[in-house]
LUMMARNU-587322 format. One line per field, with one value per residue (C-alpha): residue number from 1; x, y, z. Coordinates in Angstrom, 2 decimals. Layout:
# residues N
fiba: (NUM  ...)
px: (X  ...)
py: (Y  ...)
pz: (Z  ...)
This chain:
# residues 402
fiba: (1  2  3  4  5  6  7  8  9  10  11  12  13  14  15  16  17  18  19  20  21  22  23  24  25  26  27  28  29  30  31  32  33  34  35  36  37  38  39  40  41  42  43  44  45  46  47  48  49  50  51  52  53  54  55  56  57  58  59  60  61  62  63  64  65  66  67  68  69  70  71  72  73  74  75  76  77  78  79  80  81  82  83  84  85  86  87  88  89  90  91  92  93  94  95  96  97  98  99  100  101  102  103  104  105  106  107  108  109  110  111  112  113  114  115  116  117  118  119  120  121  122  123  124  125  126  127  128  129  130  131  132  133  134  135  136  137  138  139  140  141  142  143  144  145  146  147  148  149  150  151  152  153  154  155  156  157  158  159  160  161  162  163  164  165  166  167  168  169  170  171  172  173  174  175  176  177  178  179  180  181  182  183  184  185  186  187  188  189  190  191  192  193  194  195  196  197  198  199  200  201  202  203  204  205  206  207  208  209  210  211  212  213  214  215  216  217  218  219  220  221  222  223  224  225  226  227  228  229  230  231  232  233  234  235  236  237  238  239  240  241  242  243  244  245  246  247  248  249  250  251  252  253  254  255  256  257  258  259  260  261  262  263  264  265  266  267  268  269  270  271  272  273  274  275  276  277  278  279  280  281  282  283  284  285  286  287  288  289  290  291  292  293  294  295  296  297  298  299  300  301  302  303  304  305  306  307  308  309  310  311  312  313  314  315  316  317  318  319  320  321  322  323  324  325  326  327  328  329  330  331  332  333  334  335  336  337  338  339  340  341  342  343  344  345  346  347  348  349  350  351  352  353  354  355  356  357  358  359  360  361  362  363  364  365  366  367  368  369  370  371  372  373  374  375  376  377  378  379  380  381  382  383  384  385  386  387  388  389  390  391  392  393  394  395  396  397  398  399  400  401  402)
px: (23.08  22.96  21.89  21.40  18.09  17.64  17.06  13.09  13.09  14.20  12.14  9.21  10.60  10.60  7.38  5.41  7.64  6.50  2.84  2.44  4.56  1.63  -1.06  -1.31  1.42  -0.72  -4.31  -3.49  -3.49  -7.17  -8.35  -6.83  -8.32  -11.65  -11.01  -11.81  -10.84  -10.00  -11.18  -10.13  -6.45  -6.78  -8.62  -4.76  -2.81  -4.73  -3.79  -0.24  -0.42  0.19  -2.56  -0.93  2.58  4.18  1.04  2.08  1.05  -1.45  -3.51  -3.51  -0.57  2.34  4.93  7.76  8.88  8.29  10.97  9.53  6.40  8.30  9.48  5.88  4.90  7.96  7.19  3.58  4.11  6.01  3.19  0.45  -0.05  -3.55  -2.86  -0.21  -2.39  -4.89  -2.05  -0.89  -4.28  -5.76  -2.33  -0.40  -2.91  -5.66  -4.25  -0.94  -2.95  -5.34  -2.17  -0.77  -3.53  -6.58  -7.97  -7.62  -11.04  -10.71  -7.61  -9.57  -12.24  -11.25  -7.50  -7.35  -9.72  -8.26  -4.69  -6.05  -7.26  -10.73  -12.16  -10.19  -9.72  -9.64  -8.80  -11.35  -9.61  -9.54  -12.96  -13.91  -12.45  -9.73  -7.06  -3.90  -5.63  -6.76  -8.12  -11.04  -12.51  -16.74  -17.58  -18.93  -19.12  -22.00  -21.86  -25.55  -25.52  -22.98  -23.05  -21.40  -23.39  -21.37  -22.68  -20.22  -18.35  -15.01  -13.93  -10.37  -10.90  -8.93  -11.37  -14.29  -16.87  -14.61  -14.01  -15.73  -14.27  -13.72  -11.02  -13.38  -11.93  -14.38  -14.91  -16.01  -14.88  -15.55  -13.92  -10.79  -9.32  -7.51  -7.31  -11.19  -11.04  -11.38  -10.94  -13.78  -13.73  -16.96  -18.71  -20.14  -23.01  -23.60  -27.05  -26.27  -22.68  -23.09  -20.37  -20.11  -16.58  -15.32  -14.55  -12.84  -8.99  -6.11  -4.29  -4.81  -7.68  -7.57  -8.05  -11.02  -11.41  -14.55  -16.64  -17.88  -21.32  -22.30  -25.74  -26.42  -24.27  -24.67  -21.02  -20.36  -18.22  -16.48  -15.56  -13.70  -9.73  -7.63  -9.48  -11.25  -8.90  -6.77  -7.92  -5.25  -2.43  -3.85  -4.16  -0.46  0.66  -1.51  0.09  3.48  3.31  1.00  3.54  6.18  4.63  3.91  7.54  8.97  5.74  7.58  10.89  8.66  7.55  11.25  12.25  9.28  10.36  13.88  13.22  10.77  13.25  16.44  14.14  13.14  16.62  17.94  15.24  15.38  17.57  18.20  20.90  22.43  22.43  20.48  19.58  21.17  24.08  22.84  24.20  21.14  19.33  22.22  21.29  17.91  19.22  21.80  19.22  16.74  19.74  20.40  17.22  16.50  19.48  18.83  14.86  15.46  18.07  15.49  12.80  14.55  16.41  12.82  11.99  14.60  14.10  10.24  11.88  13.69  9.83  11.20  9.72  10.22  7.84  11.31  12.42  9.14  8.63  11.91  11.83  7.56  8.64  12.38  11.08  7.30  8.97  11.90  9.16  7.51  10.48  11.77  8.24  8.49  11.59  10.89  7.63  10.64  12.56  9.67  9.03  5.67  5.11  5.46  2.23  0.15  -1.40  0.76  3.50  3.22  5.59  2.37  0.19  3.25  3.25  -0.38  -0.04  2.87  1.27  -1.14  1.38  3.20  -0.12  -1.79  -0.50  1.23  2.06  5.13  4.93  3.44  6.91  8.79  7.79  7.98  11.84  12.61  10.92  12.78  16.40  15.88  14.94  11.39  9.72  10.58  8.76  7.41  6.88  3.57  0.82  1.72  3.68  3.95  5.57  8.92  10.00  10.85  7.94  7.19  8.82  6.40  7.49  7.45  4.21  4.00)
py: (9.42  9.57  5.86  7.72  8.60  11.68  13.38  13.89  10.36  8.79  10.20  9.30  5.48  5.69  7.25  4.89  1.81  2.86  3.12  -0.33  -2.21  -0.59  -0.65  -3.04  -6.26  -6.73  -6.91  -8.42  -12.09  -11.73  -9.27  -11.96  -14.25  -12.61  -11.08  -7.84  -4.00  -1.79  1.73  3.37  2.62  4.94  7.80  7.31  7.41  10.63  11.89  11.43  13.18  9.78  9.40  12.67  12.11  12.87  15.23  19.03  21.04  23.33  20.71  18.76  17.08  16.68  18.21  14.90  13.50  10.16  7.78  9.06  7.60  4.42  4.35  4.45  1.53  -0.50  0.27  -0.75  -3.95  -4.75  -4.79  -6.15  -5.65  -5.10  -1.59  -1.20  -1.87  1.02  3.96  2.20  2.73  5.81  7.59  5.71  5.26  7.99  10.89  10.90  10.60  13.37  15.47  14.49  14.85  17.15  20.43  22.98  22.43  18.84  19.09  21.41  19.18  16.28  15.81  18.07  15.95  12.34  14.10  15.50  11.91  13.29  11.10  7.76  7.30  3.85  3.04  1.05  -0.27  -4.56  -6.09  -9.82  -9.74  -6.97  -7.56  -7.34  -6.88  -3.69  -2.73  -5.74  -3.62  -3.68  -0.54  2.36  5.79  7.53  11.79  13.37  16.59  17.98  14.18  10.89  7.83  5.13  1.36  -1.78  -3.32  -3.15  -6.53  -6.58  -3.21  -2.34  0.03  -0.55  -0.44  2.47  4.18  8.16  8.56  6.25  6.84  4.86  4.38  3.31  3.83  6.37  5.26  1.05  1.03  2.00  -0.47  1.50  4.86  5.29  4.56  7.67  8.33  9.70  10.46  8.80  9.48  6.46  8.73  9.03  7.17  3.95  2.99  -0.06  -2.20  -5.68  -7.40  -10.79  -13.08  -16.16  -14.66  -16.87  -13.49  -9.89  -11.22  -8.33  -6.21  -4.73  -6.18  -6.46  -5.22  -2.08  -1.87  0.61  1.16  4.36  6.46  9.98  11.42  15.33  16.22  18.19  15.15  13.42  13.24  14.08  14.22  11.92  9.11  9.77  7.03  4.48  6.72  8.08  4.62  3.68  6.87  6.01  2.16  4.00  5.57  2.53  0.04  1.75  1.86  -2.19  -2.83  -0.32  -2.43  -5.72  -4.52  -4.22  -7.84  -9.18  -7.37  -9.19  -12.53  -11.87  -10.71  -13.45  -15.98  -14.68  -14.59  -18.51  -19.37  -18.54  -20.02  -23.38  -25.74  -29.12  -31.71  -29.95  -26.73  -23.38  -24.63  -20.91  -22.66  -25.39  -23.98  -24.58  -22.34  -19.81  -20.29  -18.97  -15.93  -14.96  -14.76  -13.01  -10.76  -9.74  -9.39  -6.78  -4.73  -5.38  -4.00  -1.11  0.02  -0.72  1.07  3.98  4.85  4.55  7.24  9.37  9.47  10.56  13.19  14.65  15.03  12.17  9.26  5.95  3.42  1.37  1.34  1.01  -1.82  -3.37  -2.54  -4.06  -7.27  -8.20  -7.16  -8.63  -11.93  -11.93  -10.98  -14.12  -15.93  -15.02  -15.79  -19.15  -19.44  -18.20  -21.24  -23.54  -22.47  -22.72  -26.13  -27.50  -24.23  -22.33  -23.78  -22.82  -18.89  -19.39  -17.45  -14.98  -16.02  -18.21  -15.08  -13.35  -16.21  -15.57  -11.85  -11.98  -13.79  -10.81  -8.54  -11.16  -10.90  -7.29  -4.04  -6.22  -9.86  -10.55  -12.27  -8.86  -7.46  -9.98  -8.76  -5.47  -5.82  -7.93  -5.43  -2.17  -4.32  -5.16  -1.86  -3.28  -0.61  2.93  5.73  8.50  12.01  12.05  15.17  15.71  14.38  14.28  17.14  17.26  17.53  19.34  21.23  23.33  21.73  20.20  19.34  15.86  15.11  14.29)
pz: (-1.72  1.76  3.40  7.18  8.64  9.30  12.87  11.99  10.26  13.23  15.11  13.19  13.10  16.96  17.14  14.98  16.75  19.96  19.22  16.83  20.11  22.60  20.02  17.47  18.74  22.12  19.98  16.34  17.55  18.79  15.78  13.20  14.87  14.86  11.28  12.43  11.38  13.76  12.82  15.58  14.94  12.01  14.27  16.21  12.95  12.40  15.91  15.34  11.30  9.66  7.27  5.62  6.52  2.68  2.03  1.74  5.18  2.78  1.88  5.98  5.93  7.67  4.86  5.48  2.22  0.62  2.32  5.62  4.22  3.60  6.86  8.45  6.28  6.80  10.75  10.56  8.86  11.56  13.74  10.93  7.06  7.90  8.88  6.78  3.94  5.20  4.77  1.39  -0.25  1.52  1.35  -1.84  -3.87  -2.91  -1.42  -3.62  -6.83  -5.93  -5.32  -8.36  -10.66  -8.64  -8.95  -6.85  -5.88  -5.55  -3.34  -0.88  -1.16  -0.55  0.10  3.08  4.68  3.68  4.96  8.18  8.96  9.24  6.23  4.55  0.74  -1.08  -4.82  -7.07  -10.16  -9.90  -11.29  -10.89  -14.77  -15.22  -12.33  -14.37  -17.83  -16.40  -20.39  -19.92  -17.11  -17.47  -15.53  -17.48  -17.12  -19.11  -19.53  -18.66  -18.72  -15.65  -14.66  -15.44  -14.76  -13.41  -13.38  -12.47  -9.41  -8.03  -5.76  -3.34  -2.35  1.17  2.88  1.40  4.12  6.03  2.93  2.82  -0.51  -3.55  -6.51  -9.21  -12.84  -15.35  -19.25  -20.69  -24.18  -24.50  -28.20  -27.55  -24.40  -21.65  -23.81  -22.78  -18.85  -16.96  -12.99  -11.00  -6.76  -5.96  -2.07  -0.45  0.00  -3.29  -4.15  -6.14  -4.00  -1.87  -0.45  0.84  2.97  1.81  4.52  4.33  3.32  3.57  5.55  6.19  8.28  10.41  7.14  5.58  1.96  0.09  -2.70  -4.27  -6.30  -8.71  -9.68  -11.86  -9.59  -10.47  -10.13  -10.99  -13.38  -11.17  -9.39  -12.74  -11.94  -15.12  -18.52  -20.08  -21.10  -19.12  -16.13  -17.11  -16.96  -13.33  -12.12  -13.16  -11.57  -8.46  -8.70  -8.43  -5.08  -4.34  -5.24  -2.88  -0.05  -0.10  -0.90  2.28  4.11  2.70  4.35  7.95  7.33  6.77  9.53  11.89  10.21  11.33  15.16  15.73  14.09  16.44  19.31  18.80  17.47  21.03  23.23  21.39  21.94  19.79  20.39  23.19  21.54  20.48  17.21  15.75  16.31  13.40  9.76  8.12  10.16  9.95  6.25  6.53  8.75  6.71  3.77  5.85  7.03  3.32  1.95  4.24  3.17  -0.35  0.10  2.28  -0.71  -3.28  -1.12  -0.44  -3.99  -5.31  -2.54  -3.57  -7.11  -5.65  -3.76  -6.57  -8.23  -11.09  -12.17  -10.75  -12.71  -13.13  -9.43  -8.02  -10.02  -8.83  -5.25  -5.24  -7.13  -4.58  -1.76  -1.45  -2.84  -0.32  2.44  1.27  1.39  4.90  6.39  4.65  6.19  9.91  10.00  9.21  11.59  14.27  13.44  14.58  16.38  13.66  12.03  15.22  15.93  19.51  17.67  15.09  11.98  10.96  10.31  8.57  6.15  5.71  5.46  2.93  -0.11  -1.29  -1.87  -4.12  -6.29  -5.79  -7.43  -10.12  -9.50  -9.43  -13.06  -14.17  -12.76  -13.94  -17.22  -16.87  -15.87  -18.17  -21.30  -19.26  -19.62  -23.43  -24.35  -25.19  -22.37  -21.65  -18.97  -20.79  -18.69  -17.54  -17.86  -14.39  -11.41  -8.07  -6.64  -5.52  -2.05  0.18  0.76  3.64  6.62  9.35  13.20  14.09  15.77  19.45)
């Protein structure tokens, strides 16, 4: 395994740095603030063939393989995990799964578009009662004729009033737990879909998180992902490429944590010296200094395995579960080593603390993953091939953008 970046992956790195330090580090202090979404930083994402970066160049993309996705995440979570959070669900967990599981049709339909940048893709799958227990989930999907009739809500759903396009899973089959939930793309033109933000979040304030109604939404069923039962296997597909791209977006936080924390460790001096030069704080940097390693190695051997077209379940799992935690941890860690400043908005490390607790809790908490490695070591849990899966890369090569 080679641990260098290549040529076009450093490129990319130095591309997305550039445009997150003019961009998105000179803004997010006023839009957290405000707790508002920029849309038009998407409309630049789209402009430089990020929204599609690990999509194949047939269907809009930008051809790059998955740890080049990784890198953009880990990149933009350096600037925020607001907008880090868009590419994870319109890209992870939309675009990917349609890839993986779509039509022809549907990938014409509505991949091209979500990869061009032209529309955005979100992922409906947490109720107000099924988060981890996705089986107790209440929405149902009724067949009528060349219809299914969906009625339900979705809640923490990234996107949702930006959202063209919905990836919906709801049963189809309420007697059999998550062997009857079935995946459906859903238009937010579609007659029925209605969507309200939730303020008040302890972080990702400059995020776009609300609710999604149902009310006898007639979907076609040309617009049902998979087969029928098949919806829980989609959505822990989906969760797979989903899951990676918040752990590389972990990494991006660390990395934040650490900067901000040098930065402050040499402009602040305590009893006569940069307090750097006090071991306990050299404690925190040295774990900050590790963790980073030890996530950018998970990250990117789950990225390889997805480049080689294998499954990763395991991996992802591991690389979500260290990394969000240690992301957690460091940004604990660079507050403390603010001191008093480090609980006010005058520097950032207090809005990384505040950013990095979701991703301890969505796409699996980390108990949920605690689990799961815990059942893959004792021989209690073991990955099945899937239907389908994503496809391997390389494909067609694409240029790096401008």
């Amino acid at each position: 395994m080679n641990f260098e970046l290549t040529e076009e992956q450093q490129s990319v790195k130095k591309m997305v740095r550039k445009f997150v330090d003019k961009e998105i580090i000179p803004n997010i202090q006023e839009w957290d603030r405000k707790g508002e979404f920029q849309p038009s930083i998407l409309n630049r994402l789209a402009e430089l063939q990020l929204m599609g970066v690990c999509i194949p160049e047939e269907y809009g993309g930008a051809g790059m393989d998955y740890n080049t996705l990784a890198i953009v995440c880990e990149e933009l979570e350096r600037g925020d995990t607001a907008y880090r959070t868009a590419v994870s669900v319109h890209t992870g967990l939309n675009s990917m799964t349609l890839l993986q599981w779509g039509t022809e049709e549907q990938k014409q339909t509505y991949l091209t578009p979500q990869a061009e940048g032209r529309k955005v893709g979100a992922f409906g799958l947490t109720e107000p009662d099924a988060g981890s227990d996705v089986a107790a989930m209440k929405s149902t999907a009724v067949r009528d004729g060349d219809h299914y009739i969906l009625n339900g809500s979705k809640t923490w759903i990234s996107l949702c009033d930006v959202a063209d396009h919905f990836l919906v899973f709801a049963k189809t089959d309420g007697d059999v737990a998550h062997k009857g939930i079935t995946a459906f793309i859903v238009e937010r033109d579609f007659e029925g879909v209605e969507t309200k933000a939730i303020k008040g979040k302890l972080g990702i304030r400059a995020g776009n998180t609300g609710e999604v109604f149902l009310t006898d939404v007639r979907v076609p069923v040309a617009n049902r992902l998979g087969e029928e039962g098949e919806g829980f296997k989609i959505s822990m597909s989906a969760l797979d490429s989903g899951r990676f791209t918040v752990a590389a977006g972990a990494v991006g936080l660390i990395e934040a944590s650490l900067e901000a924390s040098l930065k402050y460790c040499h402009e602040r001096k305590t009893f006569g010296k940069e307090i750097g030069k006090h071991q306990l704080v050299q404690q925190m940097i040295a774990k900050m200094s590790s963790n980073l390693e030890i996530s950018k190695l998970l990250v990117f051997k789950a990225g390889w395995l997805k480049n080689q077209g294998k499954r990763n379940t395991k991996e992802t799992s591991l690389a979500k579960w260290v990394s969000c935690n240690a992301a957690f941890e460091a940004a604990n860690d660079a507050v403390q080593i603010h001191g008093a400043y480090g609980y006010s908005d005058e520097y950032p490390v207090e809005r990384f603390l505040r950013n990095s607790k979701a991703p301890v809790i969505y796409e699996g908490t980390r108990e949920i993953h605690t689990i799961m490695q815990g059942e893959y070591a004792l021989g209690y849990k073991e990955d099945k091939p899937l239907r389908k899966s994503l496809p391997a890369w390389p494909f067609e090569q694409a240029s790096v953008p401008n």
